[in-house]
N, C-alpha and C positions, 0 to 999 in steps of 0.2 A: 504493500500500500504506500510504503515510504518512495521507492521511485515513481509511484504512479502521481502522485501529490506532485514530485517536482518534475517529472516530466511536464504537465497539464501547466503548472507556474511558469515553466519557463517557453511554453507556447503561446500563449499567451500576451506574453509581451513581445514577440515577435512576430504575430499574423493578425492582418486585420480579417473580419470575417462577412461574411455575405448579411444583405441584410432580409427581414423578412417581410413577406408581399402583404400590402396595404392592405388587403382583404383580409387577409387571414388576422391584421391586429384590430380590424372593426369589430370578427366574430368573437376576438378574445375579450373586446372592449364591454360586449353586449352581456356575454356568460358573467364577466364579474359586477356588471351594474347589476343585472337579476339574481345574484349571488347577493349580494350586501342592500339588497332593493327594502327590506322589512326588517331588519335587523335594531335595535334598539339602542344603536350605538351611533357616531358619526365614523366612520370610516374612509381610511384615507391610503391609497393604494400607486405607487408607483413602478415601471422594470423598465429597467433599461439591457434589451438585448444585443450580444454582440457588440456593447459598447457605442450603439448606433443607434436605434429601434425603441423611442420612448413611449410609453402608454403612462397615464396618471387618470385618479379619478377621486375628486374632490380634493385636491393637491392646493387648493387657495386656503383652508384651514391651519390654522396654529396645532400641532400634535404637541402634550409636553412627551417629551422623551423619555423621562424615567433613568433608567438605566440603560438606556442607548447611547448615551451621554459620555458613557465609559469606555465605547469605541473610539469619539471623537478625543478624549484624553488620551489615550493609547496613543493615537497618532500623535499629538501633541509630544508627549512623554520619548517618545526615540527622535523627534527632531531637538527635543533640548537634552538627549543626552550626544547626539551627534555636535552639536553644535558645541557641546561642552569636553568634548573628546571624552566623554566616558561612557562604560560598557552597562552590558545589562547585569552584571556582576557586580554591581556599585551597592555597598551594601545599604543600610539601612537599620535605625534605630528604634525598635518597636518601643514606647513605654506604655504603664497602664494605662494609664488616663487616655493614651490616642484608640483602647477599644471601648469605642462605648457600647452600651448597654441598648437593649431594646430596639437596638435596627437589625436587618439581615446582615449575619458576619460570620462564615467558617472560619477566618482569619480569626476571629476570637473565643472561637471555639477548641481551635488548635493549639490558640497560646495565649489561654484565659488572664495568666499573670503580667502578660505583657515583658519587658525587659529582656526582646531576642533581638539579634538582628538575624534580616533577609534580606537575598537581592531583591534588587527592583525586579527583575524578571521573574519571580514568585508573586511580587505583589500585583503585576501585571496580569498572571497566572488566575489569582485570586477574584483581578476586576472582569477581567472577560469572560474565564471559562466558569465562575462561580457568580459573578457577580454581588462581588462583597464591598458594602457599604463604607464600610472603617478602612479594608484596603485602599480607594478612591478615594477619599479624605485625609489619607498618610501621604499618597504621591500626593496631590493637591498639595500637602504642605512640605512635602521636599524635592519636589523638582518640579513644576507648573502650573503655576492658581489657575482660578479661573477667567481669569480678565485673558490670561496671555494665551489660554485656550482658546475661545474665543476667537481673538487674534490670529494664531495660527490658522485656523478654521478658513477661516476667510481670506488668507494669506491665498490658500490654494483655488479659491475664486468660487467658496460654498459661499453666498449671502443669504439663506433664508431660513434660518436660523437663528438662537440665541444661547448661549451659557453664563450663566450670573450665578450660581446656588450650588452649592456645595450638597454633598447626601444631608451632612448635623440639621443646614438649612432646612431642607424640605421635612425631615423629619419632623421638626422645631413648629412648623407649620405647613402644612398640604397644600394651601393656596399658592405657595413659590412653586409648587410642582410645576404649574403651568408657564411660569417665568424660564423654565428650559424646556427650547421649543423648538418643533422643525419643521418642514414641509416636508411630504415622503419622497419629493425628487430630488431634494439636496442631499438627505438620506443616500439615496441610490444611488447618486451622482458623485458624495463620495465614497464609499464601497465599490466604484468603477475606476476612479482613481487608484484606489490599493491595490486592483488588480492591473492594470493598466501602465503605473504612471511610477518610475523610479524618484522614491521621494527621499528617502536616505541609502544608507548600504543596505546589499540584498539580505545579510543575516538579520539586520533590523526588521526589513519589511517582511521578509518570510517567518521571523518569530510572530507576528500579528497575526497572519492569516493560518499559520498553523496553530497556534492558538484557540483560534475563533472555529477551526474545524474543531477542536475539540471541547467545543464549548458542551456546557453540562446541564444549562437552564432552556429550558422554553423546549425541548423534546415534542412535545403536543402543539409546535404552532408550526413555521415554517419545514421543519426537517423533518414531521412526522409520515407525510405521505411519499416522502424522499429514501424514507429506510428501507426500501425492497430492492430500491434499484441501484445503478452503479454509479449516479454522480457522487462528488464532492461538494458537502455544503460547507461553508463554512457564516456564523451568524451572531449577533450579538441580541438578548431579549431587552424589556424594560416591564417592570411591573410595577403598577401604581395600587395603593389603597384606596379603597373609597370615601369620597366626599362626602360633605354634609347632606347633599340630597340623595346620597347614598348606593352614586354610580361609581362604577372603576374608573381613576382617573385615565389612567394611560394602560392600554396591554398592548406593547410590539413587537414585533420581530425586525431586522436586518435581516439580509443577507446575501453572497455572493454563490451560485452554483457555477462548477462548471462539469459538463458533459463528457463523457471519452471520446467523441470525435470532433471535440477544440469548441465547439459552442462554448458561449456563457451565459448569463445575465448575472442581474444585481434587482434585488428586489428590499420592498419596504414597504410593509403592513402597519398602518398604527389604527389602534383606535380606541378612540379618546370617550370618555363620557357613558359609558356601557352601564345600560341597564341588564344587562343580562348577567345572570350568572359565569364564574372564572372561567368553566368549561365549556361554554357555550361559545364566550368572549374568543379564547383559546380556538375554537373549532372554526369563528367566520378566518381565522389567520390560516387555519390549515386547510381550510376549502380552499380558499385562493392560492395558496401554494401550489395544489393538485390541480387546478383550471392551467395555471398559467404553466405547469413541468408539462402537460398534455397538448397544449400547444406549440412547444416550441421543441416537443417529441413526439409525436402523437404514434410514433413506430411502435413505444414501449406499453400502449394498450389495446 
């Protein structure tokens, strides 16, 4: 599986690839409007195929992010250690006080007492493939706030978006949830980029996306209808609490697939304001995954 991962990486960045016929993304367009057509939620849907071939649907809404937030640090976090000539081996000083209590945190499960160090590249480990709270608020405080996230973000020519709120923050109060925020095509747009576009060294950008293949959260949204067959996904979730009136704020997915005969996309599912139950929420993300692998393989059913 280890060559097939860098074979597919490194094709990738060296072929452009056919795009696909007008027609066939109206029919794709139609399946997921009548897919998400009565759903109790706002839904907001963007792919970009082959790097070329964009579909969006309801793409003018503000999604908060959640923990999708933690891809965009990622990136972040290997241009300021590139920048600063240092490795993903850079240790790091856990103390108590930086695990807090009462948010999502294996990181504080594994070292309740605090007073270890680990590398960055654990605590990285931590935000992407586990999606831990107190991990992304330790990097945040020792190599990239949020301001210069942000920054960076748009550095690489994402504008439709926003990062201002730390996890303490949103925890602190739900309402900031919504102050970090994205369109689902700047989303997708960058996750096209990662695969795409050399942004620092290739061990930097290939620890991200092998990473994010082995992410461990969100199983039942975009990668679930993906586990029989032989792509590669690679994705990052976001999961929001419920608001006062007592909808989920944020449930998403990311993410990038690629195919064994060099296809790709990049896709991004959010949806915001869900009156529906987790697993239902959960299921419109995994319908649309299955719509949109059928379309752009329609061999594999």
């Amino acid at each position: 599986m280890g060559k097939y991962i860098n074979a597919v990486l490194s094709i990738l960045f060296l072929f452009a690839l056919p795009a696909v016929a007008k027609d066939k993304k109206g029919e794709l367009e139609i399946q997921l409007q009548e897919t998400i057509a009565n759903k109790k939620a706002q839904v907001g849907i963007a792919i970009i195929i082959n790097g070329k071939d964009t579909i969006t649907l309801n793409n003018e809404v503000r999604y908060p992010m959640m923990s999708v937030f933690k891809f965009h640090q990622a990136l972040s976090v290997m241009h300021y250690l590139e920048q600063n000539g240092l490795s993903l081996a850079t240790p790091v000083y856990i103390k108590k006080n930086d695990l807090l209590p009462n948010t999502y945190s294996p990181l504080r499960d594994q070292y309740p007492q605090g007073n270890v160090t680990i590398p960055i590249s654990e605590l990285l480990i931590y935000t992407l493939q586990l999606s831990d709270n107190n991990a992304c608020d330790i990097l945040f405080k020792h190599t990239v706030g949020v301001k210069d996230t942000d920054t960076y973000i748009r550095s690489l020519g994402i504008r439709d978006f926003s990062i201002t709120q730390t996890e303490e923050d949103m925890h602190r109060d739900l309402l900031l949830c919504y102050q970090n925020w994205t369109s689902p095509l700047e989303a997708a747009k960058l996750l096209d980029i990662l695969v795409s576009r050399p942004l620092f060294a290739d061990t930097l950008q290939t620890f991200i996306q092998r990473t994010m293949i082995e992410c461990e959260t969100g199983k039942d949204r975009l990668a679930q209808p993906l586990q029989a067959t032989n792509v590669i996904i690679g994705h990052k979730t976001g999961t929001g609490d419920r608001n006062a009136q007592g909808q989920l704020i944020g449930t998403n997915d990311i993410g990038f697939v690629f195919l064994p005969d060099g296809k790709r996309y990049t896709i991004a599912v959010l949806v915001k304001d869900s009156e529906e139950s987790q697993q239902a929420t959960a299921e419109i993300i995994s319908d649309i995954s299955r719509i949109v692998y059928r379309y752009i393989e329609p061999s594999a059913y």
